[in-house]
N, C-alpha and C positions, 0 to 999 in steps of 0.2 A: 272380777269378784263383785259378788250384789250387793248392796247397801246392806241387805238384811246380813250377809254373813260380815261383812265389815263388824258390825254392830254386835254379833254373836263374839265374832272375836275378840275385839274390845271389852265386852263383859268377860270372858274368859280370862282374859288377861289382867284385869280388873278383881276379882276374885281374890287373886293372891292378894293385893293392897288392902282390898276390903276387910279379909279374914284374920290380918296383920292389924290394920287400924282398928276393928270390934276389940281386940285384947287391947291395946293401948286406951283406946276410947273406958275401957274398963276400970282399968289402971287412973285415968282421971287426969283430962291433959287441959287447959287453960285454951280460951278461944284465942290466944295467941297463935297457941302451937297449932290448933287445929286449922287456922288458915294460912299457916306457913309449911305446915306438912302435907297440907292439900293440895297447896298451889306448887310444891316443890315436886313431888309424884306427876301430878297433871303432867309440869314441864316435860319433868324426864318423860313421858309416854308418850310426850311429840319427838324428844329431840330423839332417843334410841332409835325406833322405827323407822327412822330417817336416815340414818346412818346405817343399821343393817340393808337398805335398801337400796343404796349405791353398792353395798359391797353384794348384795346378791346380783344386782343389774350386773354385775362385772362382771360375777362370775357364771350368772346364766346366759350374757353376751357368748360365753367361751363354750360354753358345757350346753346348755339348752336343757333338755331334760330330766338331762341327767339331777340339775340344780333344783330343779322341779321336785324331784325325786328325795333329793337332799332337803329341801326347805320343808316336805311331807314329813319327813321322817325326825326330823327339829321339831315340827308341832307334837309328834304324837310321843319323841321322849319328853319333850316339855310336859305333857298334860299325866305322862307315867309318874314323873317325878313329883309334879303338884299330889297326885293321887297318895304316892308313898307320904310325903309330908305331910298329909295333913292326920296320917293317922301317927306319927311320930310327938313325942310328949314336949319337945324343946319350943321353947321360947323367945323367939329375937327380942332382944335387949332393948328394954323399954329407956335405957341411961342414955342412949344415941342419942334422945331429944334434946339434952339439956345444951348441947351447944351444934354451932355451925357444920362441923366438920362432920359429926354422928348425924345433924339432918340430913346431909347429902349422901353419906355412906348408906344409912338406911333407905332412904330414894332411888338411889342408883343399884340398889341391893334388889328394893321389889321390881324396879325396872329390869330388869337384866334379859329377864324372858321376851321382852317387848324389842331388843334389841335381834335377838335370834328372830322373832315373826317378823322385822324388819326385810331379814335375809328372805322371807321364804315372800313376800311381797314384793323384793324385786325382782323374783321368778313369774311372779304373775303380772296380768294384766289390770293393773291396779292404780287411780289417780291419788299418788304418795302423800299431796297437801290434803287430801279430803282424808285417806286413810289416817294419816297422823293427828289430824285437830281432833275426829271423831277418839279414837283411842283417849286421846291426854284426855279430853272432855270428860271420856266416859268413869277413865281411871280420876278421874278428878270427884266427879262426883260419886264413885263407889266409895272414896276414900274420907270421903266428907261423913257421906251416911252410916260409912263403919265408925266413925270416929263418934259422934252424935250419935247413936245410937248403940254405942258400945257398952252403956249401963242397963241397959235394956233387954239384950242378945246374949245370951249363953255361949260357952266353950262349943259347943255341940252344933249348936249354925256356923260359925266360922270355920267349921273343922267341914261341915256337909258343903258351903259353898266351896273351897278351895277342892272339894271332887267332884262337886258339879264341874269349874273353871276345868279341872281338867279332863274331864270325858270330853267337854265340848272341843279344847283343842285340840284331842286325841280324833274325834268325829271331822274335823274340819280338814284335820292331816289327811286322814284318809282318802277324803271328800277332793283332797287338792291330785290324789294318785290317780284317780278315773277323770 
């Protein structure tokens, strides 16, 4: 995998945090939260990727192609779903902030996709520490600029980014079948 799709990916997956933290960022959060919600996202988009990536190694050790095939088709429901989401009215719960347990649940919540490209990076040929620091990085700083910049940005960018994030994953699924 090229650095450039690395980096495609990453903002794909970044997206959703992004388009998550612009309404919070809205909402009016304390430079507390915003660099403990920053740095707790970052985390999660190294440690996920990580862990789906031994379990795709495992199971593309077994399958080969087949897992190829399977980790394609993880990106392209992922980026179906971001698509449907973003045109849906609901709100993730901006009350998660107020303590421990709600930062991490919401963390591990916008993570969760980062975990499935996990799986589909240990079907490819891919260096896992570069792939992961690049991802947290990237989702670190989307999540920064969504948050800062979230009095600024309209419902309507946040809603176009999370279908950009996902045509790109939907193009990338693809991209990983040929």
């Amino acid at each position: 995998m090229s650095l450039i799709t690395l980096f495609l990916l990453a903002a794909a997956l970044g997206t959703d945090a992004m388009s998550l933290c612009v309404g919070i960022g809205m909402a009016g959060v304390r430079k507390k939260q915003i660099i403990l919600l920053t740095a707790t996202i970052a985390v999660f988009h190294v440690i996920m990727p990580i862990i789906g990536y031994y379990i795709g190694e495992l199971v593309g050790t077994y399958v080969d192609k087949a897992a190829a095939i399977v980790g394609a088709a993880i990106l392209i429901f992922l980026g179906a779903r971001m698509i449907k989401n973003s045109f849906s009215e609901e709100e993730e719960s901006k009350v998660l902030l107020a303590n421990t347990g709600g930062l991490i649940v919401l963390s591990g919540s916008v993570s969760m996709d980062a975990l499935s490209v996990g799986f589909t990076l240990g079907t490819q040929d891919v260096n896992l520490y570069q792939a992961a620091v690049v991802m947290g990085a990237v989702a670190g700083v989307m999540t920064y600029a969504g948050l800062r910049f979230g009095n600024f940005v309209g419902n309507k960018i946040g809603q176009r980014a999370q279908i950009v994030g996902g045509v790109i994953l939907i193009g990338i699924g693809i991209r990983l079948l040929f």
